[in-house]
Backbone as a printed PyTorch tensor [residue, N CA C, xyz], in Angstrom:
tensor([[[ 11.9840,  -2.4490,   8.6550],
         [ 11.4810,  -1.5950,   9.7080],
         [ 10.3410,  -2.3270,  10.4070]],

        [[ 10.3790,  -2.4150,  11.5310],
         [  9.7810,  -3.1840,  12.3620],
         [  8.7860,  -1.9350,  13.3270]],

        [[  7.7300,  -2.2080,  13.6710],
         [  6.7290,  -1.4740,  14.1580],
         [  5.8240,  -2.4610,  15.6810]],

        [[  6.3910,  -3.7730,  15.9840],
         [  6.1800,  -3.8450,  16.6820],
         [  4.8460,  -5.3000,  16.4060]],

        [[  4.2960,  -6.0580,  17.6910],
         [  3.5500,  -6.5640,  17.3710],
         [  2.0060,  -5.8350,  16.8580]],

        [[  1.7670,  -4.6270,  17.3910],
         [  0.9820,  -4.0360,  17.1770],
         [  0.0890,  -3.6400,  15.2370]],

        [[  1.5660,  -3.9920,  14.7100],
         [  1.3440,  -4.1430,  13.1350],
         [  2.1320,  -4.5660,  12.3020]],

        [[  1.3790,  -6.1150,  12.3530],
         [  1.2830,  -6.8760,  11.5610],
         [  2.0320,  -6.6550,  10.2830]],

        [[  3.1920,  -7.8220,   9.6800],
         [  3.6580,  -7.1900,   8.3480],
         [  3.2010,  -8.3100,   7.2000]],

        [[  3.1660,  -8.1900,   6.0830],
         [  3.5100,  -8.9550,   5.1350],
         [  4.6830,  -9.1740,   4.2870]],

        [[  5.4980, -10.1820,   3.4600],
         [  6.2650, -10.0350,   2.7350],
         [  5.6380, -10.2160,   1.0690]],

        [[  6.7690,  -9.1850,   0.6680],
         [  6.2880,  -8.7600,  -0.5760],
         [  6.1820, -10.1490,  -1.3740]],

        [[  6.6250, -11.5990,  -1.0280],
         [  6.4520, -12.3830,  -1.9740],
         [  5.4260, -13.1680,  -1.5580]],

        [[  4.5000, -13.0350,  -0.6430],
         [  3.3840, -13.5820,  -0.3480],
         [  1.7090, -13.0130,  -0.6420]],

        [[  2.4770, -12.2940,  -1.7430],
         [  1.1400, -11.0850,  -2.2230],
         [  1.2600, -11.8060,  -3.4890]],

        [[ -0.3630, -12.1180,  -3.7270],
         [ -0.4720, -12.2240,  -5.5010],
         [ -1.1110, -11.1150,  -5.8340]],

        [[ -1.1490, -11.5540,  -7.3710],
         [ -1.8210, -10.5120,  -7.9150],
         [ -4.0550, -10.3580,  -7.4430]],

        [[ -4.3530, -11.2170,  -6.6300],
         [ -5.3710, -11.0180,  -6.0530],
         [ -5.6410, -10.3090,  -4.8980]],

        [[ -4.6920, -10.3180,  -3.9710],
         [ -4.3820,  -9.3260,  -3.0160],
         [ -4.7860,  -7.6830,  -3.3660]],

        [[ -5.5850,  -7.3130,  -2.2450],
         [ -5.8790,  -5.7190,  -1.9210],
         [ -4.9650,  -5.0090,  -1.7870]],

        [[ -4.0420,  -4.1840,  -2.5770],
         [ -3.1200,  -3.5080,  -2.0980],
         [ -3.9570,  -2.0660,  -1.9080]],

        [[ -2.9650,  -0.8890,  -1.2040],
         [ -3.1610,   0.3730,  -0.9450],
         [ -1.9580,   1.1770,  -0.7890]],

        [[ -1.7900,   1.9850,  -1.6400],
         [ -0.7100,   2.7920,  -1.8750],
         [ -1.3350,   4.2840,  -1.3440]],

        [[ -0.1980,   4.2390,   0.0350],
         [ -0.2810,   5.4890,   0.2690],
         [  0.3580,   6.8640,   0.1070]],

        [[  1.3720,   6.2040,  -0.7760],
         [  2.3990,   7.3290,  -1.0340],
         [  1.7030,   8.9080,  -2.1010]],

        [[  2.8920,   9.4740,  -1.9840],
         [  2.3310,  11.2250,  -2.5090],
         [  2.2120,  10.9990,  -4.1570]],

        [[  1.1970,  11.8260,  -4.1950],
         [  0.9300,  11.7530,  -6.2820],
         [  2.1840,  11.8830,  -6.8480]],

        [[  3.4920,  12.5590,  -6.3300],
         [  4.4170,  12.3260,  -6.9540],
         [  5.2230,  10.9260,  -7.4340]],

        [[  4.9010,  10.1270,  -6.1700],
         [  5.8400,   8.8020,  -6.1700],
         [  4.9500,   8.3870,  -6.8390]],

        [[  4.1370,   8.2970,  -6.9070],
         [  2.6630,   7.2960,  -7.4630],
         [  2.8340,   7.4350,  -8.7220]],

        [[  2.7300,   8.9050,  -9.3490],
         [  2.8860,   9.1780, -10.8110],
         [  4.1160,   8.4490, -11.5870]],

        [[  5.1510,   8.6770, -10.7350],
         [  6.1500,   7.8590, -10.9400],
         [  6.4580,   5.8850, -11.6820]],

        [[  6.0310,   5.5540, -10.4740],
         [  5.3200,   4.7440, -10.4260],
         [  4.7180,   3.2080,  -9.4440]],

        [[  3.8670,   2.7610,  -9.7960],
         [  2.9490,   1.6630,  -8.7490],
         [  2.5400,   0.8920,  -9.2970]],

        [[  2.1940,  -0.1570,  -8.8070],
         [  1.4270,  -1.3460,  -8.9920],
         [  0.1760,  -0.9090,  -9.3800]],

        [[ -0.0790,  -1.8210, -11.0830],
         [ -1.1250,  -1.4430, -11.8530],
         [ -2.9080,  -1.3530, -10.6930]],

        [[ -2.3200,  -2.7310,  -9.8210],
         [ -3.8160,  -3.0070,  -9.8750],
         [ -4.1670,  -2.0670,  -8.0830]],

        [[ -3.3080,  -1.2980,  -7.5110],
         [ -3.1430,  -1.0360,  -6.2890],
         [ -4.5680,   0.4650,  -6.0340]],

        [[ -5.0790,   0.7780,  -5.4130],
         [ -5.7890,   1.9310,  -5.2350],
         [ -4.9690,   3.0120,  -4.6610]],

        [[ -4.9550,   3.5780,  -4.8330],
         [ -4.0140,   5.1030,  -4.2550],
         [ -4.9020,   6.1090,  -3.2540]],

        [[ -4.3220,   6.1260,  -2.3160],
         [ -4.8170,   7.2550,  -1.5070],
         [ -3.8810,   7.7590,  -0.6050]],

        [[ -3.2430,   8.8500,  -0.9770],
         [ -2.1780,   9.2470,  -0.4340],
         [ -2.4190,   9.6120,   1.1510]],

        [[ -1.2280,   9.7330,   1.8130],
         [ -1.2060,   9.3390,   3.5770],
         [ -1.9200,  11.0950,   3.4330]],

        [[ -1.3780,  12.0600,   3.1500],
         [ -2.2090,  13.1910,   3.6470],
         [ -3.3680,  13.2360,   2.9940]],

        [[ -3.8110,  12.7830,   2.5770],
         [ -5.4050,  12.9980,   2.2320],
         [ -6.6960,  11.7310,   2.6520]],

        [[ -5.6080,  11.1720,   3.6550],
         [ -6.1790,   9.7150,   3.8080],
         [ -7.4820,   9.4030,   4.6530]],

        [[ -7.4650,  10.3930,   5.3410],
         [ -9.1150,  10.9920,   6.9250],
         [ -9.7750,  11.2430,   5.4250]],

        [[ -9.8670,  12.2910,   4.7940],
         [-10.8110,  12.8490,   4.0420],
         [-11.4240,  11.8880,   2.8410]],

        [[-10.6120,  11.0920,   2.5700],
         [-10.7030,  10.1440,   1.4580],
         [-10.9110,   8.8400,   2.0850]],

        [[-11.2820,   8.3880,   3.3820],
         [-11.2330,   7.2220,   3.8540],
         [-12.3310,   6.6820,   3.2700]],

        [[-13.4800,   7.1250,   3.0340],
         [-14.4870,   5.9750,   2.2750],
         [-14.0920,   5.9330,   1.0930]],

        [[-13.1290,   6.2960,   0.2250],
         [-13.0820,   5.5620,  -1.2450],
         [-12.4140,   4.2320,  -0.5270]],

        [[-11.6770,   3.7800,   0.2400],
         [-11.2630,   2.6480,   0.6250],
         [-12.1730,   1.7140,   1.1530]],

        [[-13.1540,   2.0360,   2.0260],
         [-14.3240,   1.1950,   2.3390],
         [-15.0050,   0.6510,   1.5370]],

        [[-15.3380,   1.6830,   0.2190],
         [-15.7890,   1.5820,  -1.0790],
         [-15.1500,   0.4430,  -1.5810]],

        [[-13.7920,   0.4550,  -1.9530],
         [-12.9420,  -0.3890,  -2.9250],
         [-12.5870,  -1.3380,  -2.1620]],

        [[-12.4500,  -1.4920,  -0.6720],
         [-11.9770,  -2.7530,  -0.3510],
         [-12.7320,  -3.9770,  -0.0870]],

        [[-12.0470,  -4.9300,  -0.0040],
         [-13.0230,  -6.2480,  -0.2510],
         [-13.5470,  -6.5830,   1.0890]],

        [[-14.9910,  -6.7930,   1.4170],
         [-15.9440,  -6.6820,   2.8030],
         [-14.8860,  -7.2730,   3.8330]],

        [[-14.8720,  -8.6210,   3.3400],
         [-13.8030,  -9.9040,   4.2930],
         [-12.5990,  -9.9750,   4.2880]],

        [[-11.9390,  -9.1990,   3.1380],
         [-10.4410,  -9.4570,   3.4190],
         [ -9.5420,  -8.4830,   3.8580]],

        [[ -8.7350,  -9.1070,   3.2540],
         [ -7.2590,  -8.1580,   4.1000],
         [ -6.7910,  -6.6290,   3.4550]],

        [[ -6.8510,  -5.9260,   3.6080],
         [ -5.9020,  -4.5560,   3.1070],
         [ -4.3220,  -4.5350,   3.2930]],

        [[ -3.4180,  -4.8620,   2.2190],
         [ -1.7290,  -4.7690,   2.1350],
         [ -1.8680,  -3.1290,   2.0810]],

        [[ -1.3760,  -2.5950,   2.8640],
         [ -1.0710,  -1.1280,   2.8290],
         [  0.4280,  -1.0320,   2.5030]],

        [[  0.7650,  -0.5250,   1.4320],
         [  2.1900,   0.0590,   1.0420],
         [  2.5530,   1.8010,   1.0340]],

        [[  4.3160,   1.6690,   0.8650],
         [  4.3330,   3.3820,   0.7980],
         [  5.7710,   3.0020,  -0.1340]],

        [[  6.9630,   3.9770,   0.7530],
         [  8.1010,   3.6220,  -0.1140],
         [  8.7220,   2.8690,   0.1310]],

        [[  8.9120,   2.7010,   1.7040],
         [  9.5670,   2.3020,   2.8290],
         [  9.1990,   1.1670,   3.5170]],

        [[  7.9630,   1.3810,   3.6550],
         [  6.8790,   0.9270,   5.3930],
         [  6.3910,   1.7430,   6.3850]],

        [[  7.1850,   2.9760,   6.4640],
         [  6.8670,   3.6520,   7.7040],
         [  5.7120,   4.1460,   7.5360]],

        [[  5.3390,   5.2730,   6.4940],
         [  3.6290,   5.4560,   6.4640],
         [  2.7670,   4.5890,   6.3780]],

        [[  2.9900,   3.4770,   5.3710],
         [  2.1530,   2.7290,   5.2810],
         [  1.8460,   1.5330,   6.8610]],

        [[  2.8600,   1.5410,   8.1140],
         [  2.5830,   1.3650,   8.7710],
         [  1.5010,   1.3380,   9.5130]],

        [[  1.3460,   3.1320,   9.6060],
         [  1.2610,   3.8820,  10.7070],
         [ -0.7200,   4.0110,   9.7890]],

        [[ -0.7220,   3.7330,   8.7270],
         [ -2.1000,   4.0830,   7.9460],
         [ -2.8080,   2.2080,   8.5170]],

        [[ -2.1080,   1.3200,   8.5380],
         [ -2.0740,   0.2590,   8.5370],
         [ -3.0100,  -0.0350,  10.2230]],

        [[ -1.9340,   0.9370,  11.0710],
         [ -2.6580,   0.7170,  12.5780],
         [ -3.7990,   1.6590,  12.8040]],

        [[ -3.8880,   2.7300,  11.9080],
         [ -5.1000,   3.3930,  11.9150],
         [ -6.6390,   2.5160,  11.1730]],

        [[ -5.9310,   1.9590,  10.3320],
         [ -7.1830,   1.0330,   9.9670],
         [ -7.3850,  -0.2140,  11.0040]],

        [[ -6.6290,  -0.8210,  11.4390],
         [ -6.6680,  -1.9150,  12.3770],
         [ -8.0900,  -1.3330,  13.7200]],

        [[ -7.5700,   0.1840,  14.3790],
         [ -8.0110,   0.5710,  14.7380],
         [ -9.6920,   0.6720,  14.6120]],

        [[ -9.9460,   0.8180,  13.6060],
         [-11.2950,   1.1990,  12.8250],
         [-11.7340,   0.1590,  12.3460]],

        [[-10.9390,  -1.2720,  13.1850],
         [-11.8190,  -2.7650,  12.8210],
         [-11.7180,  -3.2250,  11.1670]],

        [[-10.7830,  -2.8550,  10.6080],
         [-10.4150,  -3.0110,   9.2280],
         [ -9.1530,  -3.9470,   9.5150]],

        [[ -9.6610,  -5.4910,   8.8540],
         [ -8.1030,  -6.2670,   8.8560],
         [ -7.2660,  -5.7330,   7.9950]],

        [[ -5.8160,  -5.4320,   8.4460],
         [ -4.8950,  -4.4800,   7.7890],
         [ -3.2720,  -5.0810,   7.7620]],

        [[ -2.5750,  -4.6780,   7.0840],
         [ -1.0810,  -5.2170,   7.4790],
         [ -0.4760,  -4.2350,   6.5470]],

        [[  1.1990,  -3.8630,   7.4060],
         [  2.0060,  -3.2260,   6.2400],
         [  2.7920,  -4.2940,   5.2500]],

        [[  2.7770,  -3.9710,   4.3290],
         [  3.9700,  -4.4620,   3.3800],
         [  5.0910,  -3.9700,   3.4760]],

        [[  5.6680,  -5.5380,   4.2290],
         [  7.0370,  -5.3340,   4.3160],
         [  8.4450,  -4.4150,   3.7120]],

        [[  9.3100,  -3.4010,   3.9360],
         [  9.8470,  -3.1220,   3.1810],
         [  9.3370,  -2.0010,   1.7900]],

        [[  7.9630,  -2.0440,   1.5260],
         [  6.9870,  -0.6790,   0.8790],
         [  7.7110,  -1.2000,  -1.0540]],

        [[  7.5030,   0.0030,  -1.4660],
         [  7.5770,  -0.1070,  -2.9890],
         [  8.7880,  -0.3460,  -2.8860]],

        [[  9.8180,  -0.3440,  -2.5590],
         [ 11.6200,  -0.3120,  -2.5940],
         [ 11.4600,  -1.7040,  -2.9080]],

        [[ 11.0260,  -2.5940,  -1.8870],
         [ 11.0170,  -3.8100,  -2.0480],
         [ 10.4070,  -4.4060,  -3.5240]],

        [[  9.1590,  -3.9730,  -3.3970],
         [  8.3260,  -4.2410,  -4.8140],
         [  9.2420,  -4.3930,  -5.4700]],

        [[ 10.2380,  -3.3840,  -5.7940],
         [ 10.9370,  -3.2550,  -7.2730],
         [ 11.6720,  -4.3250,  -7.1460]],

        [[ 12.6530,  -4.2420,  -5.8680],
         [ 13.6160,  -5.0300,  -5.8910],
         [ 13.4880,  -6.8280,  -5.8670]],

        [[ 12.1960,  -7.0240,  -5.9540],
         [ 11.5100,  -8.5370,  -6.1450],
         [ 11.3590,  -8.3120,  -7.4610]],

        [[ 11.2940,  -7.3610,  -8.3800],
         [ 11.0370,  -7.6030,  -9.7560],
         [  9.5750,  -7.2180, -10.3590]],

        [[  8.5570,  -6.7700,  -9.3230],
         [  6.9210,  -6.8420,  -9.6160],
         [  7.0660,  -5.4740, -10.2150]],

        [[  6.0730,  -6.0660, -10.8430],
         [  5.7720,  -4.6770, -12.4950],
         [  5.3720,  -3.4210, -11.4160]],

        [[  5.9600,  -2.4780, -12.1120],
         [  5.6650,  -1.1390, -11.9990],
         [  5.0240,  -0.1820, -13.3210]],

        [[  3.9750,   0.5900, -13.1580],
         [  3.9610,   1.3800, -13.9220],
         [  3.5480,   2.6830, -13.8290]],

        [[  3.8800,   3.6010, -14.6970],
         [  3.9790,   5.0490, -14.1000],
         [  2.3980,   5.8330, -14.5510]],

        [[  2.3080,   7.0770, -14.2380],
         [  1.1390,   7.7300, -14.4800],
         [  0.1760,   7.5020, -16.3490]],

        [[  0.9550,   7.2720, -16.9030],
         [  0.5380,   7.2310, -18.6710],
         [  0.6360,   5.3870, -18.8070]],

        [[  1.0430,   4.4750, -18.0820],
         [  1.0060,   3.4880, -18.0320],
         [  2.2310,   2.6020, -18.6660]],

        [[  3.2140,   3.2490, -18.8580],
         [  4.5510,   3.1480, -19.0450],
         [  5.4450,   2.8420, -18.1700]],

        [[  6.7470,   1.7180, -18.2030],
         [  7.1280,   1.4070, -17.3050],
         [  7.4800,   2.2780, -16.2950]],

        [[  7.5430,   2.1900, -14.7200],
         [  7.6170,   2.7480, -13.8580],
         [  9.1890,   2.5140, -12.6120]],

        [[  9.0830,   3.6620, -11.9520],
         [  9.8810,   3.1460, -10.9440],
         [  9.7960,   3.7940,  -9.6490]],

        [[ 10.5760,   3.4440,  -8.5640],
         [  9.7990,   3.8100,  -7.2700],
         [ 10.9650,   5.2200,  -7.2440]],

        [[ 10.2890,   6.3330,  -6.9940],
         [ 11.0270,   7.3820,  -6.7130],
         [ 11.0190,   7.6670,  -5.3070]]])
Protein backbone atom coordinates (compact mmCIF):
# COMPACT_ATOMS: atom_id res chain seq x y z
CA UNK A 1 0.00 0.00 0.00
CA UNK A 2 1.42 2.99 -1.23
CA UNK A 3 0.49 6.49 0.30
CA UNK A 4 2.26 8.55 -1.92
CA UNK A 5 5.47 10.65 -1.74
CA UNK A 6 4.09 12.41 1.08
CA UNK A 7 4.99 9.20 3.39
CA UNK A 8 7.86 7.90 3.33
CA UNK A 9 8.08 3.91 3.71
CA UNK A 10 10.48 1.54 5.15
CA UNK A 11 11.07 -2.16 4.45
CA UNK A 12 10.66 -4.51 7.07
CA UNK A 13 14.23 -5.90 6.39
CA UNK A 14 16.00 -2.71 6.86
CA UNK A 15 14.92 -2.40 10.54
CA UNK A 16 17.26 -3.79 13.23
CA UNK A 17 16.71 -4.53 16.35
CA UNK A 18 17.96 -0.79 17.27
CA UNK A 19 15.38 0.88 15.36
CA UNK A 20 12.35 2.94 17.10
CA UNK A 21 9.43 1.10 16.31
CA UNK A 22 5.65 2.23 17.17
CA UNK A 23 2.82 0.06 17.15
CA UNK A 24 -0.28 1.52 16.59
CA UNK A 25 -2.57 -1.12 16.42
CA UNK A 26 -5.76 -1.89 18.99
CA UNK A 27 -4.90 -3.67 22.53
CA UNK A 28 -6.45 -6.48 20.92
CA UNK A 29 -3.91 -7.11 18.06
CA UNK A 30 -1.15 -6.01 20.35
CA UNK A 31 -2.18 -8.49 23.11
CA UNK A 32 -2.06 -10.88 20.53
CA UNK A 33 0.95 -10.16 19.48
CA UNK A 34 4.18 -7.53 18.70
CA UNK A 35 7.50 -6.89 18.63
CA UNK A 36 9.11 -7.26 22.09
CA UNK A 37 11.00 -4.10 21.95
CA UNK A 38 8.15 -1.79 20.01
CA UNK A 39 6.11 0.97 22.26
CA UNK A 40 2.38 0.71 21.77
CA UNK A 41 0.07 3.41 21.40
CA UNK A 42 -2.90 2.55 19.80
CA UNK A 43 -4.23 4.84 16.64
CA UNK A 44 -7.42 5.83 18.81
CA UNK A 45 -5.83 6.94 21.72
CA UNK A 46 -2.93 8.40 19.89
CA UNK A 47 -3.81 12.76 20.32
CA UNK A 48 -4.27 11.92 24.03
CA UNK A 49 -1.24 9.77 24.52
CA UNK A 50 1.05 11.68 22.14
CA UNK A 51 3.66 12.64 24.77
CA UNK A 52 4.37 9.08 25.94
CA UNK A 53 5.97 9.02 22.38
CA UNK A 54 7.95 12.25 22.69
CA UNK A 55 8.88 10.76 25.99
CA UNK A 56 10.13 7.35 24.51
CA UNK A 57 11.36 8.42 21.28
CA UNK A 58 14.88 8.96 20.48
CA UNK A 59 15.57 13.15 20.25
CA UNK A 60 17.44 12.57 16.60
CA UNK A 61 16.09 9.69 15.14
CA UNK A 62 13.66 8.12 13.16
CA UNK A 63 10.14 6.72 14.37
CA UNK A 64 9.14 3.17 12.18
CA UNK A 65 5.43 3.48 12.78
CA UNK A 66 3.65 0.05 12.28
CA UNK A 67 -0.05 -1.35 12.39
CA UNK A 68 -1.35 -4.56 10.61
CA UNK A 69 -1.32 -3.48 7.23
CA UNK A 70 0.26 0.12 6.79
CA UNK A 71 -2.75 2.01 6.42
CA UNK A 72 -3.01 3.42 10.06
CA UNK A 73 0.26 3.36 10.67
CA UNK A 74 0.55 5.54 7.61
CA UNK A 75 -1.74 8.02 8.25
CA UNK A 76 -0.14 8.29 12.29
CA UNK A 77 3.20 8.44 10.35
CA UNK A 78 2.05 11.83 8.33
CA UNK A 79 0.60 13.18 11.43
CA UNK A 80 3.91 13.00 13.08
CA UNK A 81 5.87 14.22 10.01
CA UNK A 82 3.52 17.03 10.38
CA UNK A 83 4.50 17.89 14.00
CA UNK A 84 8.30 17.97 12.74
CA UNK A 85 8.87 14.37 14.02
CA UNK A 86 11.13 12.31 11.43
CA UNK A 87 8.65 9.48 10.74
CA UNK A 88 8.10 6.62 8.16
CA UNK A 89 5.51 3.76 7.74
CA UNK A 90 6.63 0.25 7.79
CA UNK A 91 6.16 -1.20 4.84
CA UNK A 92 3.45 -3.78 4.63
CA UNK A 93 2.73 -3.37 8.96
CA UNK A 94 2.89 -6.56 11.28
CA UNK A 95 1.61 -9.02 8.30
CA UNK A 96 4.88 -8.46 6.93
CA UNK A 97 6.82 -8.69 10.28
CA UNK A 98 5.60 -12.19 10.55
CA UNK A 99 5.99 -13.11 7.20
CA UNK A 100 9.96 -12.11 7.32
CA UNK A 101 10.10 -14.38 10.31
CA UNK A 102 10.78 -11.44 13.22
CA UNK A 103 9.86 -12.62 16.69
CA UNK A 104 6.55 -11.95 17.88
CA UNK A 105 5.28 -12.03 21.24
CA UNK A 106 1.97 -11.92 22.83
CA UNK A 107 0.58 -10.09 26.01
CA UNK A 108 2.21 -12.79 28.89
CA UNK A 109 5.31 -12.90 26.66
CA UNK A 110 4.64 -16.06 24.85
CA UNK A 111 4.95 -16.65 21.35
CA UNK A 112 2.77 -14.36 19.37
CA UNK A 113 0.97 -13.73 16.19
CA UNK A 114 -0.45 -10.94 14.16
CA UNK A 115 -4.26 -11.12 14.45
Amino acid sequence: MHFGAAVPTVDIGALSGEDFLLDVREDDEWNAGHAAEALHIPMSAFVERYGELTEAAPQDGRVNVVCRSGARSAQVAMYLRQQGIDAVNVEGGMRAWETAGRPLVDEKGGPGFVA
